[in-house]
N, CA, C and O atoms as CSV, one atom per row, in Angstrom:
chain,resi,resn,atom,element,x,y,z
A,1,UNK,N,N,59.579,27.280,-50.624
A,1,UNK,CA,C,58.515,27.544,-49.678
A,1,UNK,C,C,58.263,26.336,-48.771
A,1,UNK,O,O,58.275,26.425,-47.544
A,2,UNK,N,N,57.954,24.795,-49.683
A,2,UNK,CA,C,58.088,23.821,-48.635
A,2,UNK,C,C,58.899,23.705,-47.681
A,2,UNK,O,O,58.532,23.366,-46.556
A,3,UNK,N,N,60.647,24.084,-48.124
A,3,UNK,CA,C,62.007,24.237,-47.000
A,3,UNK,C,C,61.482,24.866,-46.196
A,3,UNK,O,O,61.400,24.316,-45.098
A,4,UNK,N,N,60.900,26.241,-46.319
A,4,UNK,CA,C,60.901,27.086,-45.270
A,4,UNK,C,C,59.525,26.414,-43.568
A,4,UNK,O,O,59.454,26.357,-42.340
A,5,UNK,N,N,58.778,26.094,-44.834
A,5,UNK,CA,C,57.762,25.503,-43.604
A,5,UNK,C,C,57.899,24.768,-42.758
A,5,UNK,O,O,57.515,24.794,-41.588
A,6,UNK,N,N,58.936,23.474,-43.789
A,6,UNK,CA,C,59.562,22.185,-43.321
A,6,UNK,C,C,60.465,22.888,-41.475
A,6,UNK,O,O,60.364,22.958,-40.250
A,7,UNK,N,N,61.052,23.128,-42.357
A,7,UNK,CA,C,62.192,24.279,-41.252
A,7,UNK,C,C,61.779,24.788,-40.479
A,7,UNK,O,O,62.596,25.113,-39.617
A,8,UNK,N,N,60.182,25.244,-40.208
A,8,UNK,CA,C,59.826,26.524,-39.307
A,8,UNK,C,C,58.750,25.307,-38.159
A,8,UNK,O,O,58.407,25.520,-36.996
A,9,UNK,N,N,58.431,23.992,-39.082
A,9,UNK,CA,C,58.054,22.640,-38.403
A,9,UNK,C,C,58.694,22.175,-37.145
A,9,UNK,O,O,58.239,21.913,-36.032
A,10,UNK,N,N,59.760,22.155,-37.601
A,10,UNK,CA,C,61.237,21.401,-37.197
A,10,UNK,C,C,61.651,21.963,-35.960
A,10,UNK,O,O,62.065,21.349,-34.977
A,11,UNK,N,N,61.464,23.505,-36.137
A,11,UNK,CA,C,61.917,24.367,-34.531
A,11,UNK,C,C,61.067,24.146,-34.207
A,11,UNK,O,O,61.149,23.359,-33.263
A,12,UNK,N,N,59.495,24.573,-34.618
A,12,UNK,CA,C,58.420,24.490,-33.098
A,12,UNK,C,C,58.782,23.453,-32.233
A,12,UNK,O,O,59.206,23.645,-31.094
A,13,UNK,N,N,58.523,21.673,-33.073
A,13,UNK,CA,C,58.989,20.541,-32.576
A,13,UNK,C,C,59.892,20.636,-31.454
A,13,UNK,O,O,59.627,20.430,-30.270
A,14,UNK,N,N,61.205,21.040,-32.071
A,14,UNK,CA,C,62.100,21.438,-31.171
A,14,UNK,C,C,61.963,21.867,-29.628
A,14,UNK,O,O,62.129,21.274,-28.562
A,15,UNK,N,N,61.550,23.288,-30.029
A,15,UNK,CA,C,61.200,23.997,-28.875
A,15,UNK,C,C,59.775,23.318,-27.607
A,15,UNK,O,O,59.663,23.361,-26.382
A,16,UNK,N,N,59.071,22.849,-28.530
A,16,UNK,CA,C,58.053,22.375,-27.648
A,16,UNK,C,C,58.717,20.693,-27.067
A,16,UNK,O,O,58.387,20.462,-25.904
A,17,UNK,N,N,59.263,19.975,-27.494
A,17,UNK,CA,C,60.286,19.210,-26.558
A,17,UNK,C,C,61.059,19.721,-25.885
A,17,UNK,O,O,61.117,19.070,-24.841
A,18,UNK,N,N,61.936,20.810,-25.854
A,18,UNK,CA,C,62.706,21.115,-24.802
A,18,UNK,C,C,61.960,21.726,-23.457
A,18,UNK,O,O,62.474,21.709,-22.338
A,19,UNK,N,N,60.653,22.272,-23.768
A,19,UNK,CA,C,59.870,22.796,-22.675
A,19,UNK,C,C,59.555,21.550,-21.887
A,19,UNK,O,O,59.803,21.558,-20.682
A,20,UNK,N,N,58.885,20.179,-22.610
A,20,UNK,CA,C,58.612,19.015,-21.699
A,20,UNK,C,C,59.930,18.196,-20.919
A,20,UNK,O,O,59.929,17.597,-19.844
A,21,UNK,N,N,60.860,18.384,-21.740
A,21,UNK,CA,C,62.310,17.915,-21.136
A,21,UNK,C,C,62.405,18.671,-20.198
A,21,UNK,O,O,62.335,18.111,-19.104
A,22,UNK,N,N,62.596,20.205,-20.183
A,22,UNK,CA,C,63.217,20.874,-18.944
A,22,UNK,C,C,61.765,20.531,-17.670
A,22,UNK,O,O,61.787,21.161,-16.613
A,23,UNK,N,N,60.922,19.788,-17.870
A,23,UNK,CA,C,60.286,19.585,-16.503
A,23,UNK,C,C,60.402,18.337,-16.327
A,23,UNK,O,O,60.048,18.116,-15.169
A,24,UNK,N,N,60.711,17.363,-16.850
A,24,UNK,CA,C,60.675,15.954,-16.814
A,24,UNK,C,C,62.453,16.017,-15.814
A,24,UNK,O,O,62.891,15.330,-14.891
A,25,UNK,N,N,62.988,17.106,-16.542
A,25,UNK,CA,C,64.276,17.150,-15.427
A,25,UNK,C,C,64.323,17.665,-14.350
A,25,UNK,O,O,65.053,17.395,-13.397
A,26,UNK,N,N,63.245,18.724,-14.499
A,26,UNK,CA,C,63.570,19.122,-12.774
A,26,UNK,C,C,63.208,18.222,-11.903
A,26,UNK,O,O,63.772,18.150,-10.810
A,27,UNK,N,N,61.840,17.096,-12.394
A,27,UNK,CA,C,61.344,16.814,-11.912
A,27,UNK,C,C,62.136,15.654,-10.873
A,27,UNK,O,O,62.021,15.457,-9.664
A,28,UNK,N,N,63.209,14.818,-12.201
A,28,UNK,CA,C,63.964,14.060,-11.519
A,28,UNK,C,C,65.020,14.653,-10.899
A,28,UNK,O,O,65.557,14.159,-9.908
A,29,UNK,N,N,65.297,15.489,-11.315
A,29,UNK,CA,C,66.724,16.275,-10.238
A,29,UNK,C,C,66.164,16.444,-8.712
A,29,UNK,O,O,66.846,16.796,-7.749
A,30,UNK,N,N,64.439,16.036,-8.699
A,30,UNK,CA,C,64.194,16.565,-7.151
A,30,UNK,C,C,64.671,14.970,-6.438
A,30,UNK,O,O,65.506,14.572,-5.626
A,31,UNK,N,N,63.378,14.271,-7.457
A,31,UNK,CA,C,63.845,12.995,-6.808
A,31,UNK,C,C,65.016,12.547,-6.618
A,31,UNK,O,O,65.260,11.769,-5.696
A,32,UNK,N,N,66.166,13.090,-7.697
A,32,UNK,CA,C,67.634,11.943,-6.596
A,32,UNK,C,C,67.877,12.883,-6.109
A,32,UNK,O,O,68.937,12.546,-5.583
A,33,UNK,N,N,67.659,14.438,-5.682
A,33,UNK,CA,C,67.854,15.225,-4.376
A,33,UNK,C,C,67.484,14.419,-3.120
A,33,UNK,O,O,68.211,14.079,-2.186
A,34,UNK,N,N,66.176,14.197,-3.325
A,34,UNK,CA,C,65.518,13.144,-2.592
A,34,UNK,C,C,65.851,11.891,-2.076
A,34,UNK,O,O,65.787,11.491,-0.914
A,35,UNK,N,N,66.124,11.468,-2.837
A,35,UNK,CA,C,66.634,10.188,-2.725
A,35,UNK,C,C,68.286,9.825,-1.695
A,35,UNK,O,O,68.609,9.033,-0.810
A,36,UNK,N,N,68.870,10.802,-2.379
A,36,UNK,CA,C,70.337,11.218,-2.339
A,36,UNK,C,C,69.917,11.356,-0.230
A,36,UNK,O,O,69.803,10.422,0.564
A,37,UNK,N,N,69.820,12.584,-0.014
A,37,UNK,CA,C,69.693,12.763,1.310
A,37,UNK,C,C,68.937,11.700,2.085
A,37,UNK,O,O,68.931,11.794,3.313
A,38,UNK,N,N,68.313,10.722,1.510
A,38,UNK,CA,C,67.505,9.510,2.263
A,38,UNK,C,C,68.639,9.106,2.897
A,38,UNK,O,O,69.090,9.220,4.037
A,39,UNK,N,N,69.148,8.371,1.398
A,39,UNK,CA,C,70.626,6.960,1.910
A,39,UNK,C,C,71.752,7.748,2.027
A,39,UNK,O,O,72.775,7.263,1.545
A,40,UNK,N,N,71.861,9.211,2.716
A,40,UNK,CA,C,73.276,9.897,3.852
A,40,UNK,C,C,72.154,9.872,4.984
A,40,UNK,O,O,72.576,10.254,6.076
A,41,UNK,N,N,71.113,9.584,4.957
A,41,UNK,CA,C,70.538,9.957,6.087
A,41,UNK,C,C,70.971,11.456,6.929
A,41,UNK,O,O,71.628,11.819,7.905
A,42,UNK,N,N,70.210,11.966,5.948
A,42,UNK,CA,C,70.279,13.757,6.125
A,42,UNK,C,C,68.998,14.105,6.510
A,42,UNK,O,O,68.654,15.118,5.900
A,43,UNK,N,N,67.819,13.541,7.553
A,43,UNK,CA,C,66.683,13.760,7.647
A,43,UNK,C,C,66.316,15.310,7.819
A,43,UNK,O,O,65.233,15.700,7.381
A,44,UNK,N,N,67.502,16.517,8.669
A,44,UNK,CA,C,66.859,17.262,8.628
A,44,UNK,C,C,66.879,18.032,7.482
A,44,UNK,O,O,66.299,19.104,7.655
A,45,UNK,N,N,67.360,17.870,6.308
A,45,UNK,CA,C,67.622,18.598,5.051
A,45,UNK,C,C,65.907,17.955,4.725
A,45,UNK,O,O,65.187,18.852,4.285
A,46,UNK,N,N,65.489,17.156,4.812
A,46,UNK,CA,C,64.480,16.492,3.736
A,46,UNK,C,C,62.912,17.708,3.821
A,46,UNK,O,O,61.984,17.873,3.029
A,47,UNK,N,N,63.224,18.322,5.102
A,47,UNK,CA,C,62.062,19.204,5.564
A,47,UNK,C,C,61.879,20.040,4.318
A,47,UNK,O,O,60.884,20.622,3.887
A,48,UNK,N,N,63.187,19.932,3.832
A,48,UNK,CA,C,62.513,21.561,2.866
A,48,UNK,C,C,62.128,20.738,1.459
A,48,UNK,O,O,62.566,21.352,0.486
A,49,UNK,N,N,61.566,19.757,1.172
A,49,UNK,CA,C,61.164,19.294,0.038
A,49,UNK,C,C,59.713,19.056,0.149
A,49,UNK,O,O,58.984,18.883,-0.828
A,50,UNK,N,N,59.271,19.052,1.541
A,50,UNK,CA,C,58.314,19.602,1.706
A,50,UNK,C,C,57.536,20.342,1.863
A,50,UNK,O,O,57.894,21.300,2.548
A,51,UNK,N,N,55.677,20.360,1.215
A,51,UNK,CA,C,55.047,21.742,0.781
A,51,UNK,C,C,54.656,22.330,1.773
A,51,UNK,O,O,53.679,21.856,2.354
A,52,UNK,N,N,55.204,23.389,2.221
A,52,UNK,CA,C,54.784,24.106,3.438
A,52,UNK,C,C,52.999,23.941,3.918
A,52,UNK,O,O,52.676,23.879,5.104
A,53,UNK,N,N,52.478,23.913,3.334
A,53,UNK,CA,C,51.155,23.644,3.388
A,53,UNK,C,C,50.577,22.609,4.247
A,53,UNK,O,O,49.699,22.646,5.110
A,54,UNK,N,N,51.392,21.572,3.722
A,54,UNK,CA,C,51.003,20.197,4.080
A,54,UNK,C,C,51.988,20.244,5.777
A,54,UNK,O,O,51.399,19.983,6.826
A,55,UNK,N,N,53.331,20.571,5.757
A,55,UNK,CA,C,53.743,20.921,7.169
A,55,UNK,C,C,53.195,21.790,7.996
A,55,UNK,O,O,53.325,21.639,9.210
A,56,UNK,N,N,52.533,22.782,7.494
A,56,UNK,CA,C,51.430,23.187,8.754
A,56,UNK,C,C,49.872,22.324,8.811
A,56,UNK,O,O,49.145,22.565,9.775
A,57,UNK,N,N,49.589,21.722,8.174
A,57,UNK,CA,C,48.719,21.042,8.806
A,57,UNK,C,C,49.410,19.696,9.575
A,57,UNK,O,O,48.716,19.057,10.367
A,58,UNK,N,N,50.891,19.277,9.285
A,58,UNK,CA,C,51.090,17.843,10.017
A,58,UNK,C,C,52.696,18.133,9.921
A,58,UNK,O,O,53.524,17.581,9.196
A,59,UNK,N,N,52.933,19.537,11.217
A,59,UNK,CA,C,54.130,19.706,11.581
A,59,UNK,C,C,55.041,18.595,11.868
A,59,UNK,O,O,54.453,17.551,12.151
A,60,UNK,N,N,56.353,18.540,11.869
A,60,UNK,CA,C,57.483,17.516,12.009
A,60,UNK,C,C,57.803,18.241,12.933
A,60,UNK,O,O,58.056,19.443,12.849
A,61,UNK,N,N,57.821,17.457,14.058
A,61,UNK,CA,C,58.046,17.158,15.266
A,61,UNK,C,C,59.519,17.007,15.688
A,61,UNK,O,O,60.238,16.310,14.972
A,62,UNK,N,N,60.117,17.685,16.948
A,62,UNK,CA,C,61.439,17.227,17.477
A,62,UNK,C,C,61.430,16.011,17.636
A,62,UNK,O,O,62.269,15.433,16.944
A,63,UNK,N,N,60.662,15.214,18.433
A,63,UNK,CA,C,60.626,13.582,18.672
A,63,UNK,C,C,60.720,12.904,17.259
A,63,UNK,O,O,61.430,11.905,17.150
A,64,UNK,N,N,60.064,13.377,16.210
A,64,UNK,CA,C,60.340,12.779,14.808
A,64,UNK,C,C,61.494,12.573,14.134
A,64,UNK,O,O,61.953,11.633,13.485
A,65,UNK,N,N,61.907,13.791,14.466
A,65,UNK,CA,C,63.584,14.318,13.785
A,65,UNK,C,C,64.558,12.994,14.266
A,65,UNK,O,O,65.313,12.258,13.631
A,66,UNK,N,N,64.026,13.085,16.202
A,66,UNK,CA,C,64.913,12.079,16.839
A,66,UNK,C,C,64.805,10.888,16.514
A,66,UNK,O,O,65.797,10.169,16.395
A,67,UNK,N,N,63.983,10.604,16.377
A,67,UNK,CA,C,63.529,8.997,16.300
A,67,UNK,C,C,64.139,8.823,15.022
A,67,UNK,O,O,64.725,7.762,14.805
A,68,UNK,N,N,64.088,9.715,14.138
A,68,UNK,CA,C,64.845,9.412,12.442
A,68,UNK,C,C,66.268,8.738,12.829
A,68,UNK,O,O,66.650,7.610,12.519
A,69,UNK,N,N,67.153,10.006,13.806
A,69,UNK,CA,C,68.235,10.086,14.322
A,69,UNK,C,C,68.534,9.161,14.762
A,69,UNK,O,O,69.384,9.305,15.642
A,70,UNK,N,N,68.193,8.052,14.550
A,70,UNK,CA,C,68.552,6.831,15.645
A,70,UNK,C,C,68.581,5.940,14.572
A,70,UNK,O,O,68.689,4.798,15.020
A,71,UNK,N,N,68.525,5.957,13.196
A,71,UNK,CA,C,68.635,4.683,12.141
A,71,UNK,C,C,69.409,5.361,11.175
A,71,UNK,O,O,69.170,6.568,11.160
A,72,UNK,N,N,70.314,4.957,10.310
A,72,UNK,CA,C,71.021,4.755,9.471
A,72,UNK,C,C,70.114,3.838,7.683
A,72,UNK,O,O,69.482,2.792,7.542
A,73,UNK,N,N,70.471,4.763,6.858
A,73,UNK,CA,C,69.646,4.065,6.134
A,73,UNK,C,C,70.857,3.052,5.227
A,73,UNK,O,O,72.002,3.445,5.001
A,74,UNK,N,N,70.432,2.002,4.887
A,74,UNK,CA,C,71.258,1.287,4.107
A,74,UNK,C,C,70.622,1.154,2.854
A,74,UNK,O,O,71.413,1.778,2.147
A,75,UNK,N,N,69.799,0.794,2.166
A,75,UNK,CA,C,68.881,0.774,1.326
A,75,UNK,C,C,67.637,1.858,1.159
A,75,UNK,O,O,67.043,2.122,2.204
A,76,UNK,N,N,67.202,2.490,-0.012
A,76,UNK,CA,C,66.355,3.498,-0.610
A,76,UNK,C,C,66.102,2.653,-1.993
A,76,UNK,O,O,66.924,2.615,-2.909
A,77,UNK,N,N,64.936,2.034,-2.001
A,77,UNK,CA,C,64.679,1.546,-3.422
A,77,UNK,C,C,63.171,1.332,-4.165
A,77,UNK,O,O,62.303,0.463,-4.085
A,78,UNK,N,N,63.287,2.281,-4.742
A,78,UNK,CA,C,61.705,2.971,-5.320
A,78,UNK,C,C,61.143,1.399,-5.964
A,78,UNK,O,O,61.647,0.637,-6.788
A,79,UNK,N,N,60.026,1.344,-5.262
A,79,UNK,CA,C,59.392,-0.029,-5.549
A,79,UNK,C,C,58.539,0.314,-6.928
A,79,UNK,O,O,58.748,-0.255,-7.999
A,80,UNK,N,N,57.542,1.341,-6.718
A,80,UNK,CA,C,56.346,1.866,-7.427
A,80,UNK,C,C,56.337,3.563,-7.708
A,80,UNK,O,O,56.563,4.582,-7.056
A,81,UNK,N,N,56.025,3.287,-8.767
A,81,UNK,CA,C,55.506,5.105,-9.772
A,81,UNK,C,C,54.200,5.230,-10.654
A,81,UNK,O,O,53.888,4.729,-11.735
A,82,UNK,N,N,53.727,5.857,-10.017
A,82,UNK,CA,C,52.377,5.825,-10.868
A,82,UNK,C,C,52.480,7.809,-11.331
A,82,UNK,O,O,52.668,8.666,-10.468
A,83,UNK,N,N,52.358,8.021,-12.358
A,83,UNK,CA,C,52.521,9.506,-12.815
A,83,UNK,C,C,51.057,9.531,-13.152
A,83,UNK,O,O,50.327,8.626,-13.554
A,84,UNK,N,N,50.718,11.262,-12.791
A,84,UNK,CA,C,49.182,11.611,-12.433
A,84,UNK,C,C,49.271,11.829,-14.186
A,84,UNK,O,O,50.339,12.244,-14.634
A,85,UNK,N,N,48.292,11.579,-15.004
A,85,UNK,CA,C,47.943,12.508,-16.766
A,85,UNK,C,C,48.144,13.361,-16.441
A,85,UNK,O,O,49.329,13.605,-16.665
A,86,UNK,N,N,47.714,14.055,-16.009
A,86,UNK,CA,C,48.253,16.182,-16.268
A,86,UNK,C,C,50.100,16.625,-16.220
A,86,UNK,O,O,50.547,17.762,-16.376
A,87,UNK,N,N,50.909,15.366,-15.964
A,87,UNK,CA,C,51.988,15.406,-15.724
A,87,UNK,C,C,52.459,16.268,-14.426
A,87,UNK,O,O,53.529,16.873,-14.493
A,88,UNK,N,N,51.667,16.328,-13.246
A,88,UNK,CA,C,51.997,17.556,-12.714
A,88,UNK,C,C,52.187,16.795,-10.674
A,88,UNK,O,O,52.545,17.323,-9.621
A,89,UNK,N,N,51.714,15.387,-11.051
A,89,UNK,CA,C,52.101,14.874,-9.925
A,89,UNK,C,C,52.257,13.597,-9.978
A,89,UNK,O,O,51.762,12.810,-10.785
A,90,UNK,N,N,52.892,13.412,-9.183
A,90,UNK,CA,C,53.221,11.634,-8.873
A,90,UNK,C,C,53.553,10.825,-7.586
A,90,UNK,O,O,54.106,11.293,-6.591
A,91,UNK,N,N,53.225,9.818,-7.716
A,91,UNK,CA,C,52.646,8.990,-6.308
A,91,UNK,C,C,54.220,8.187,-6.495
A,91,UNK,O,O,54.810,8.160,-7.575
A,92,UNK,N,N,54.608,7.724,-5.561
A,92,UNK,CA,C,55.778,6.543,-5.785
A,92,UNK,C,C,55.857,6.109,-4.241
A,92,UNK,O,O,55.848,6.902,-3.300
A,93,UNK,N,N,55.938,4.700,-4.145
A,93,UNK,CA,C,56.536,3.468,-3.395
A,93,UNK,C,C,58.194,3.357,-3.024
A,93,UNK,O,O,59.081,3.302,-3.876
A,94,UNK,N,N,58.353,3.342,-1.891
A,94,UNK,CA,C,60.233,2.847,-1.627
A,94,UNK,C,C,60.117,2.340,-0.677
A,94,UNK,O,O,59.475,2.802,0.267
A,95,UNK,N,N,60.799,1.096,-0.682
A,95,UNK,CA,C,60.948,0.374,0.342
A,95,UNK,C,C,62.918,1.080,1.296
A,95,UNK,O,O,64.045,1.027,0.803
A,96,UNK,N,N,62.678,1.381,2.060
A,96,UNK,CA,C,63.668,1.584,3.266
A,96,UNK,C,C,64.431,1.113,3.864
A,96,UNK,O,O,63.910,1.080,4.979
A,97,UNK,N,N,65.646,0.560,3.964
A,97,UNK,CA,C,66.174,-0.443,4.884
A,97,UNK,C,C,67.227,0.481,6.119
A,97,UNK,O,O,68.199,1.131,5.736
A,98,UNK,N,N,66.887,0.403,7.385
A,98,UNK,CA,C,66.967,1.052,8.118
A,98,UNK,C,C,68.106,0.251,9.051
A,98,UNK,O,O,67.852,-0.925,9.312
A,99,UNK,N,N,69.160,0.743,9.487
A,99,UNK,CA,C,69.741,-0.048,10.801
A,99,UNK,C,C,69.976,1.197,11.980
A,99,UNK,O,O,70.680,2.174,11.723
A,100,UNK,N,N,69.357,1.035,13.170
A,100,UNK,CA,C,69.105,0.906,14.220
A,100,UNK,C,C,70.512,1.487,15.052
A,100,UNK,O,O,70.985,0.489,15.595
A,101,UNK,N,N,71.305,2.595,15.349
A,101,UNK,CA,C,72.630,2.756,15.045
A,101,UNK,C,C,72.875,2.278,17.006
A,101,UNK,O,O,74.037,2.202,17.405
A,102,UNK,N,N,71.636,1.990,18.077
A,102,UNK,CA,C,71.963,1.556,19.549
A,102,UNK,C,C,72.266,0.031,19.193
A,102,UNK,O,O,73.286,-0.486,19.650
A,103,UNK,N,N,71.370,-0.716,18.358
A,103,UNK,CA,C,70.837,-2.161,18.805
A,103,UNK,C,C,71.702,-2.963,17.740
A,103,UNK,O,O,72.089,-4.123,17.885
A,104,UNK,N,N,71.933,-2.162,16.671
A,104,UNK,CA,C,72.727,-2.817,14.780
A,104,UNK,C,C,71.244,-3.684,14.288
A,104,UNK,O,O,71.513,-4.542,13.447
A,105,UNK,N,N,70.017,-3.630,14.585
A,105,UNK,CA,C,69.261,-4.797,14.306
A,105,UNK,C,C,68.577,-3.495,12.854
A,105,UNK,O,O,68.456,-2.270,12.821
A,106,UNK,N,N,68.331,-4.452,12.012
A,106,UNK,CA,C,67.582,-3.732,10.619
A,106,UNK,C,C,66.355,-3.684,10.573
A,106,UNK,O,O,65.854,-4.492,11.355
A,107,UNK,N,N,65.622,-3.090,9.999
A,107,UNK,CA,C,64.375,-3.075,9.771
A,107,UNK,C,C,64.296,-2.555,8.153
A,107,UNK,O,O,65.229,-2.083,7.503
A,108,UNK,N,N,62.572,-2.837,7.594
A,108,UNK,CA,C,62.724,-2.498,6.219
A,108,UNK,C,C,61.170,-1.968,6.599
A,108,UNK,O,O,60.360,-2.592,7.285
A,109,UNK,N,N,61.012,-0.936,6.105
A,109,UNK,CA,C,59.417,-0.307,5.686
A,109,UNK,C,C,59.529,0.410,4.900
A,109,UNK,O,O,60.607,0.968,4.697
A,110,UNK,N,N,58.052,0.723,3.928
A,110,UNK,CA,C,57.691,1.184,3.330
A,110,UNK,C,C,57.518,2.655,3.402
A,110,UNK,O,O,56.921,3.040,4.408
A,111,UNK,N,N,57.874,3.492,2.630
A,111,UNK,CA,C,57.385,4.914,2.480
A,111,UNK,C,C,56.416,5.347,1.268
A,111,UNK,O,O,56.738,5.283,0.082
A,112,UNK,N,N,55.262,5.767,1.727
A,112,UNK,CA,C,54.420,6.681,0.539
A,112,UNK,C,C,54.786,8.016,0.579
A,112,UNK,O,O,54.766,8.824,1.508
A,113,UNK,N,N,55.253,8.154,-1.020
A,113,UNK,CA,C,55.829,9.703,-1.475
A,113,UNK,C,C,55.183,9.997,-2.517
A,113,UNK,O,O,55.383,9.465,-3.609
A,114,UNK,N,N,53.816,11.424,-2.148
A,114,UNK,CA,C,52.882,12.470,-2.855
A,114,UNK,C,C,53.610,12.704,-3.288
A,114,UNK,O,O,54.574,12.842,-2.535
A,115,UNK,N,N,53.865,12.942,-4.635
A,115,UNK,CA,C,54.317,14.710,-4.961
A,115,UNK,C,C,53.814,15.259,-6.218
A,115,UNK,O,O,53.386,14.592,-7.159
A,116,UNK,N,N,53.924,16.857,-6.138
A,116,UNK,CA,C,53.217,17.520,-6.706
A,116,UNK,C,C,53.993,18.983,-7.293
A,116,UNK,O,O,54.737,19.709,-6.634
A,117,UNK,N,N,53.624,19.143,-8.569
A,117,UNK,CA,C,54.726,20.310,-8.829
A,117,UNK,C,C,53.649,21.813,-8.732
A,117,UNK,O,O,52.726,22.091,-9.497
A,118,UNK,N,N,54.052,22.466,-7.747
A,118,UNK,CA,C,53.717,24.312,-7.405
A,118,UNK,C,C,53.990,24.952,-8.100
A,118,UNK,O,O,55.177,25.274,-8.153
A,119,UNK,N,N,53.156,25.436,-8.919
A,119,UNK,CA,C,52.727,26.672,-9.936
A,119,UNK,C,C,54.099,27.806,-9.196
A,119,UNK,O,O,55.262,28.084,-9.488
A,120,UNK,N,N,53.199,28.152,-8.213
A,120,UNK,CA,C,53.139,29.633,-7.756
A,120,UNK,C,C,55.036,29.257,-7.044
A,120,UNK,O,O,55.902,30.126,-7.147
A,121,UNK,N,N,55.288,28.090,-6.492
A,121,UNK,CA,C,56.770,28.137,-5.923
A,121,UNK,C,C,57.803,27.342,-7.690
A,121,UNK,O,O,58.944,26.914,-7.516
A,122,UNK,N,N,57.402,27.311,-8.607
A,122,UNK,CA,C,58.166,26.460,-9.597
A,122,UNK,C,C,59.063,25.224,-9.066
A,122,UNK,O,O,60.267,25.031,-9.240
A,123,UNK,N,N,58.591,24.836,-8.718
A,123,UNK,CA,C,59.437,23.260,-8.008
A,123,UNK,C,C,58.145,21.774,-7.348
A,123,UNK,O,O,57.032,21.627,-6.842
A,124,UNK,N,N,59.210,21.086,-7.787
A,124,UNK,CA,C,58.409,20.315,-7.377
A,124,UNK,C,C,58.182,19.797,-5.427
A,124,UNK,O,O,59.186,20.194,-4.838
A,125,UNK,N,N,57.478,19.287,-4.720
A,125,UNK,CA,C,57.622,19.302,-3.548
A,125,UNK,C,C,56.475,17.937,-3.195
A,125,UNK,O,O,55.795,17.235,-3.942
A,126,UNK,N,N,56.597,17.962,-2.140
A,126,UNK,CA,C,56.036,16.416,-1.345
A,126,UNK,C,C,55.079,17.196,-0.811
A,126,UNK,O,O,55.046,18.407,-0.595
A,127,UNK,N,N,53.925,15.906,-0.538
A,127,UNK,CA,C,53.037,16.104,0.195
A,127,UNK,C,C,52.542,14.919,0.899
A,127,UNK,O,O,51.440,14.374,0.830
A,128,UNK,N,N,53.665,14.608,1.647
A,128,UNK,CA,C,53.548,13.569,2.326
A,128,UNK,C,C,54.311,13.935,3.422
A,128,UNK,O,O,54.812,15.052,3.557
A,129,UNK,N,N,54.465,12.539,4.623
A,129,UNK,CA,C,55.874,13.364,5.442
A,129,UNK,C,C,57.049,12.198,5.392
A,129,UNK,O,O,57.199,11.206,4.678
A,130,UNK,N,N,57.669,12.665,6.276
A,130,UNK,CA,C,59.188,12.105,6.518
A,130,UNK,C,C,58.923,10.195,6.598
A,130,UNK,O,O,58.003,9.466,6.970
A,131,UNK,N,N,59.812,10.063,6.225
A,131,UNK,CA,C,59.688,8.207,6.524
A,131,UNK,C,C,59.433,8.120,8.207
A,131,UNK,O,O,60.044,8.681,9.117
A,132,UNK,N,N,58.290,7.196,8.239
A,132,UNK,CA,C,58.548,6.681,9.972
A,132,UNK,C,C,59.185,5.166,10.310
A,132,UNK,O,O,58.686,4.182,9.764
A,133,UNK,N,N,60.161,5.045,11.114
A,133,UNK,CA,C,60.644,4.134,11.063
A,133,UNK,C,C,59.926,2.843,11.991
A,133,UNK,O,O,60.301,1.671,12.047
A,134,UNK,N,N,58.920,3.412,12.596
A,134,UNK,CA,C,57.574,2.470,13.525
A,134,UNK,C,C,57.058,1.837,12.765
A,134,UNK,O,O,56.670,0.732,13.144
A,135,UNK,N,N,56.859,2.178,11.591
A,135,UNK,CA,C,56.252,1.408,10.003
A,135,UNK,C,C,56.765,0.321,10.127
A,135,UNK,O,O,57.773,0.130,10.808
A,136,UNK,N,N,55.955,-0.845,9.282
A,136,UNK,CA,C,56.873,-1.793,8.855
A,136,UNK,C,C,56.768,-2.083,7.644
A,136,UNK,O,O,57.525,-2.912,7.141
């Protein structure tokens, strides 16, 4: 009878870690999605990691897209992570290193990246916007 309890212990355990694993992974599979399309500098792919919500209140702009279009990223390197308790969002820091693809001159700024995981869409998504390269 103890085996059996022991045993019937052992799966819940189980099972209730694999539920926190399979979100702790999606979660990072977004970020080096994320990440990944930064340093190819794929700016217009990055739109869709953002929460539609937050892009209709602070649409991305053709002039934005362009102005992206004009730097090359060489560096993407997450400075800061702060994870919300409810596990369901997180704030993170990256510093940017940008070259300039008219002038070759570099620049480095900072990006703040919301994010937040959607019930109702199952994924995680930003609520922030695109890196600006006017930053410093």
């Amino acid at each position: 009878m103890k085996t059996r309890l022991l045993l019937l212990f052992v799966i819940v355990l189980m099972l209730a870690a694999c539920g926190g694993t399979s979100s702790v992974r999606e979660r990072q599979e977004t970020m080096d999605a994320w990440e990944n399309r930064v340093r190819w500098s794929a700016f217009d792919t990055l739109i869709d990691f953002i929460h539609p919500d937050w892009l209709e209140e602070n649409p991305v702009t053709e002039l934005d897209l362009d102005r992206l279009n004009q730097f090359r990223v060489t560096e993407y390197r997450v400075r800061a992570v702060l994870a919300h308790p409810d596990g369901n969002g997180l704030d993170r820091r990256a510093q940017i290193r940008l070259i300039n693809i008219h002038n070759q001159r570099e620049r480095s700024i900072d990006h703040q990246e919301i994010w937040r995981y959607d019930e109702d869409r199952k994924r995680w998504l930003m609520h922030s916007g695109l890196p600006d390269p006017r930053r410093q």
